[in-house]
C-alpha positions as CSV (number, residue, x, y, z in Angstrom):
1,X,-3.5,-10.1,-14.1
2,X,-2.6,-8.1,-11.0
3,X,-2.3,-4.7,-13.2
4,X,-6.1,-5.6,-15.0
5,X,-7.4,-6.1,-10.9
6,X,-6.0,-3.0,-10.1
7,X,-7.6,-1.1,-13.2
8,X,-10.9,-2.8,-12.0
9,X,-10.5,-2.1,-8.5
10,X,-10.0,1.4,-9.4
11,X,-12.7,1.4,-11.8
12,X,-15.0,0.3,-9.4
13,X,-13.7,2.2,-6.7
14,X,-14.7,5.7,-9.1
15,X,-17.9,4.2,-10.3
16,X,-19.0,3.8,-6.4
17,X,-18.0,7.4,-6.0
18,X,-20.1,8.4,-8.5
19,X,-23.1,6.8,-7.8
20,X,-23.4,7.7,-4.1
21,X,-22.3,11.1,-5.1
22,X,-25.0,11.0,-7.0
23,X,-27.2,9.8,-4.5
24,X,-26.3,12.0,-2.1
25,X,-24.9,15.4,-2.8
26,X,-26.3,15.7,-6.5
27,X,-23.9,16.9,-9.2
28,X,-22.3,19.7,-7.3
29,X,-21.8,17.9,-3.9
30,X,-20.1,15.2,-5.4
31,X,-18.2,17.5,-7.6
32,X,-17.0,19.5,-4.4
33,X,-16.4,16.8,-2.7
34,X,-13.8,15.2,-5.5
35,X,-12.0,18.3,-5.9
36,X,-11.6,18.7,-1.8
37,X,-10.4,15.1,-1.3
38,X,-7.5,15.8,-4.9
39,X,-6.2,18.8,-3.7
40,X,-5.7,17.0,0.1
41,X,-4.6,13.4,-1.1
42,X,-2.2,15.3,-3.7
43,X,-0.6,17.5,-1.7
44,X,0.2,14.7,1.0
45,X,1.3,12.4,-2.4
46,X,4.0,15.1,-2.7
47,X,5.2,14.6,0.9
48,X,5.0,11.2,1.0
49,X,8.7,10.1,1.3
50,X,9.1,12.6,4.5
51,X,5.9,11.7,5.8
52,X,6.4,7.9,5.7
53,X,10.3,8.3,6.8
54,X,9.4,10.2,9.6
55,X,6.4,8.2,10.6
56,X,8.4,4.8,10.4
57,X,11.8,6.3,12.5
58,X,14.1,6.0,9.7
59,X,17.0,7.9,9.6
60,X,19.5,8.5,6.8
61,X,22.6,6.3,6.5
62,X,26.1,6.7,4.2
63,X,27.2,4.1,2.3
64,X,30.3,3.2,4.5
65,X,27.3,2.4,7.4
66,X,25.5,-0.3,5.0
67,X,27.8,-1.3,2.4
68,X,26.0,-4.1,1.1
69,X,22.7,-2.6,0.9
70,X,24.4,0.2,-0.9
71,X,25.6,-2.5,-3.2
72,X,22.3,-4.5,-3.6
73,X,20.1,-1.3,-4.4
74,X,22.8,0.3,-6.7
75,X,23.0,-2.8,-8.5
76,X,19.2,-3.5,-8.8
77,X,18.5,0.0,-9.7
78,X,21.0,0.4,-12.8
79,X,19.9,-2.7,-13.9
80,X,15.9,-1.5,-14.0
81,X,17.2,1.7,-15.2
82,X,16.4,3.9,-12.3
83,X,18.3,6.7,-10.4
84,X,19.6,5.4,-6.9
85,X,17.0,6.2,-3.9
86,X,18.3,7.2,-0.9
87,X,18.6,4.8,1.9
88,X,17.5,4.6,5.8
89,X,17.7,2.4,8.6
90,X,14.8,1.8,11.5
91,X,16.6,0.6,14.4
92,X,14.2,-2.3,14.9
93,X,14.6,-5.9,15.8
94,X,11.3,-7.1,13.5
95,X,12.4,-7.9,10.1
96,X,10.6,-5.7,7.3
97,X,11.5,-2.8,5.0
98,X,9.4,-0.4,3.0
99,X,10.2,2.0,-0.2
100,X,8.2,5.7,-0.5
101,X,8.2,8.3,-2.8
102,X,6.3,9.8,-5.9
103,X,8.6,8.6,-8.4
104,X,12.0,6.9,-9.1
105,X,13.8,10.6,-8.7
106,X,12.3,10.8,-5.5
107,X,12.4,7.1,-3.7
108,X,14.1,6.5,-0.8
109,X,14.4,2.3,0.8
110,X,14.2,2.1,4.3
111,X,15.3,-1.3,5.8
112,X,15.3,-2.6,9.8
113,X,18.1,-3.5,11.4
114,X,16.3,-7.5,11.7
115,X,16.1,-8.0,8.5
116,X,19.7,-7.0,8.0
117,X,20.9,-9.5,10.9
118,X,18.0,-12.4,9.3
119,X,18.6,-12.1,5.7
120,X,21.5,-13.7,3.5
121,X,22.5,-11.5,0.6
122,X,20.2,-13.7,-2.1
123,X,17.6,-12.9,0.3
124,X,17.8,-9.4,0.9
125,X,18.0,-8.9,-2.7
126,X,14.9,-10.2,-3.4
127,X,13.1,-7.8,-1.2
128,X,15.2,-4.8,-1.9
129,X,14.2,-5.9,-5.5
130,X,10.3,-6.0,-4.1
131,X,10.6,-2.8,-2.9
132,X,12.4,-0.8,-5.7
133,X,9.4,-2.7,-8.2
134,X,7.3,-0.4,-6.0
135,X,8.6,3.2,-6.7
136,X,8.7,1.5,-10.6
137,X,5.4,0.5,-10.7
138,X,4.4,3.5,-9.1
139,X,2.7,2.2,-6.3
140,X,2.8,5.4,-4.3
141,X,0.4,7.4,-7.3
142,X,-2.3,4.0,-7.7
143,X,-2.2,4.2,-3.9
144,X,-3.0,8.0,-3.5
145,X,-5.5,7.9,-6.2
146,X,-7.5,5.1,-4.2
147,X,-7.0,6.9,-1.0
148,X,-8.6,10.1,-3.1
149,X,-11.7,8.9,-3.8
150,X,-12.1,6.8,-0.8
151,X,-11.3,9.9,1.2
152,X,-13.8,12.1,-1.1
153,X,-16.2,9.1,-0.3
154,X,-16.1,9.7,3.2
155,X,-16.1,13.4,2.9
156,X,-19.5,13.1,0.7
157,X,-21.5,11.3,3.5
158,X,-20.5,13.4,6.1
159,X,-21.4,16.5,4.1
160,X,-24.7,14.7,3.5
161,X,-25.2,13.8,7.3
162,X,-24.5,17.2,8.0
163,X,-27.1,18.9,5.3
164,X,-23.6,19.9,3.4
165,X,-23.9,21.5,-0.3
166,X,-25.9,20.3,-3.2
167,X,-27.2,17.5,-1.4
168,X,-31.1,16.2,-2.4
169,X,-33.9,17.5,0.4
170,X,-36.3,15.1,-0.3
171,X,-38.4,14.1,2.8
172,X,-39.5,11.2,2.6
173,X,-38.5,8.3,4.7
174,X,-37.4,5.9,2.2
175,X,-34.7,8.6,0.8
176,X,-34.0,9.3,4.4
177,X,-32.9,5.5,4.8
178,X,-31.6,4.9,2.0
179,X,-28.9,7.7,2.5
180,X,-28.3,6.8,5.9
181,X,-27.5,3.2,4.3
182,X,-25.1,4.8,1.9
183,X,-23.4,7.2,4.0
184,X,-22.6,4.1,6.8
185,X,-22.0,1.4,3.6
186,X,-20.1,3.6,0.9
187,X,-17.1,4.5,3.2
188,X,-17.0,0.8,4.4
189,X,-17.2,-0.7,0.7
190,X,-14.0,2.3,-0.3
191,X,-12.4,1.2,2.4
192,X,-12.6,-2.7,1.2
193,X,-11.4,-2.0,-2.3
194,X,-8.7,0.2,-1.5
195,X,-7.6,-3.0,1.0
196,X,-7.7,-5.1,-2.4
197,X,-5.7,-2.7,-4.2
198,X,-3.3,-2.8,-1.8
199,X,-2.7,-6.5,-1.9
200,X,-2.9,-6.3,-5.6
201,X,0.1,-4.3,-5.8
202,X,2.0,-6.0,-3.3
203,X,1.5,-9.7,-5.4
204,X,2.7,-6.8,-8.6
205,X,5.8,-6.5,-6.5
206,X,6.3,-9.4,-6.1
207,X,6.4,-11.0,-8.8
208,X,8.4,-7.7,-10.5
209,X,11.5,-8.2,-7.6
210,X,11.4,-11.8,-8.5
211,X,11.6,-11.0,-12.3
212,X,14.3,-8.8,-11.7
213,X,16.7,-11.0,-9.7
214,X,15.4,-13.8,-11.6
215,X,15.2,-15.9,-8.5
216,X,11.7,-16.4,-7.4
217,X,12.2,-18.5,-4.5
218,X,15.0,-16.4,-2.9
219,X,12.0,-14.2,-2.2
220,X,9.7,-17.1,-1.7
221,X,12.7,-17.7,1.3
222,X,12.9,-14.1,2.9
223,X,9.1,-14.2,2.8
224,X,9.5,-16.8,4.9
225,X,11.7,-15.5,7.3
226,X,9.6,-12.0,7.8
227,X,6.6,-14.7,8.5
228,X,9.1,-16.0,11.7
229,X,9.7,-12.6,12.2
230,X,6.2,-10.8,12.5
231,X,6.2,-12.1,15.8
232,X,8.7,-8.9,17.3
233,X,6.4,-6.2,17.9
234,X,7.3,-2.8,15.9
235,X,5.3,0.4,16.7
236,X,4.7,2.3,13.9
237,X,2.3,4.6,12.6
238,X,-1.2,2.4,11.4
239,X,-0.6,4.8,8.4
240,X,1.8,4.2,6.8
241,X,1.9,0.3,7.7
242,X,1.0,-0.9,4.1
243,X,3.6,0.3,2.4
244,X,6.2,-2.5,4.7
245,X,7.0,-5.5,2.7
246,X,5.1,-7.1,5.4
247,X,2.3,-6.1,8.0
248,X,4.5,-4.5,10.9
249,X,1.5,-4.2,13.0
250,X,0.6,-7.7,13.3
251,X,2.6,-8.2,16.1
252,X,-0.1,-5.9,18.1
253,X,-3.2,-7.7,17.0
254,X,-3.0,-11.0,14.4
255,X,-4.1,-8.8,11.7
256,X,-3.9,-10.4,7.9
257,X,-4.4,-13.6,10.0
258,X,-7.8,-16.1,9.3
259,X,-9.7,-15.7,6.3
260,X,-13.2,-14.4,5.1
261,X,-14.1,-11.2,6.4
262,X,-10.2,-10.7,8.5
263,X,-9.0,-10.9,5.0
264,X,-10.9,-8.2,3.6
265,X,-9.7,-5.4,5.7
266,X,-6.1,-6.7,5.4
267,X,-3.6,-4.4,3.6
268,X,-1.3,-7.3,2.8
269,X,-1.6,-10.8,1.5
270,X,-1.1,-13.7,3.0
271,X,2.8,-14.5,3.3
272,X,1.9,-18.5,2.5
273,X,-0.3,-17.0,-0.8
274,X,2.4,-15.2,-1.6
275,X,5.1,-17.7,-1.5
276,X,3.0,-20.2,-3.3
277,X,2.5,-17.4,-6.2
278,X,6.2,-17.4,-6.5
279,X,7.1,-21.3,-6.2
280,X,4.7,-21.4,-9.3
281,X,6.4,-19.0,-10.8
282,X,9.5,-20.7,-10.3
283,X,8.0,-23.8,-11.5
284,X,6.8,-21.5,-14.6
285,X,2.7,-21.9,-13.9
286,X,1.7,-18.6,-14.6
């Protein structure tokens, strides 16, 4: 169900970016628009490991530094079949890790030194298993392909506001408003559905680590624990925040808490939705 609302998301997400390209730019703006936003997403999909590494203060550590770790993600990966990512350490006291890269040849796991000191080894397998279901489910690639046409979204309205390429001159007012509708709404709707992806593919996770280890609730337990420890503020860059097991930023400002509208703009689930998923799972209620 999670992969199917990811397929619709994107769907969606491409059918919006048609229609207000439509709207907008005509065939060609839209057109030039798509093909700016690729070549931009793509190339930063190809850097994404460093990027995110860099962003989040990891540094590379040898085996003899995190033993068990080493053991944990060597183990998980042979058993999934995948070559071992490299692995970093973010000297932080909030519990959370995060995996990157654009494909299992080029993953690397980055983990805090919290979650190391929080975690018993059941537990820290089940998000190291989260994590590598990531880079397997290739999270990185749905991820960039949302951030494409969202970013193309954006691109288009601007172009528009700015009388950019291709885009209709009609005159009269009610075009005039209903572009200026679009060009505020279109970005704001992208932005909601690539939101929804996200948390799609974190429940994906999820319930992949938990299939992997084949202990649902060991997860259901470090989720816990990462709940206790959101409250330890960890500065990192906003961009690069969804791709942590759990929101490192809510520390700074109670996102992902509430519901509604709050809930909408969050890039993660709720930690008590996402335990629940995974005592049901346990309990074999699909």
């Amino acid at each position: 169900m999670n992969n199917l609302k990811t397929a619709v998301l994107l769907g969606l997400l491409g059918g919006l970016f048609v229609a207000v390209g439509y709207a907008l730019g005509g065939g060609s703006g839209a057109t030039f628009a798509l093909v700016f936003a690729v070549i931009f997403n793509f190339g930063v999909y190809f850097f994404s490991d460093k990027m995110a590494l860099r962003a989040a203060r990891a540094r590379p550590v040898e085996e003899h530094e995190m033993p068990e770790v080493y053991s944990i993600v060597r183990s998980l990966a042979q058993r999934e079949n995948m070559p071992m990512p490299r692995i970093y350490f973010i000297d932080s006291m909030q519990p959370n890790a995060f995996a990157t890269g654009r494909n299992p040849k080029n993953s690397a796991v980055a983990v805090t030194r919290g979650i190391l000191q929080m975690m018993n080894q059941a537990e820290l397998e089940g998000v190291l298993a989260h994590e590598l279901a990531h880079v397997r489910n290739r999270d990185i690639l749905i991820a960039t392909i949302a951030a494409t046409i969202g970013a193309a979204l954006s691109f288009l309205a601007r172009m528009w506001f700015w009388g950019g390429m291709g885009r209709r001159r009609d005159n009269n007012g009610a075009s005039l408003i209903i572009g200026l509708v679009a060009m505020i709404l279109a970005p704001l709707a992208a932005a909601v559905i690539q939101m929804a992806i996200s948390r799609s593919r974190e429940y994906q996770a999820d319930r992949s680590g938990a299939e992997t280890t084949g202990s649902p609730m060991a997860l259901a337990s470090a989720l816990a624990k990462l709940e206790q420890g959101s409250r330890v503020p960890m500065p990192v860059d906003p961009a690069v925040s969804q791709l942590f097991i759990a929101d490192p930023l809510k520390a700074f400002g109670g996102r992902g808490r509430g519901g509604g509208f709050a809930k909408m703009f969050s890039t993660h689930p709720p930690i008590a939705e996402r335990i629940d998923r995974l005592e049901k799972m346990q309990m074999g209620i699909r």
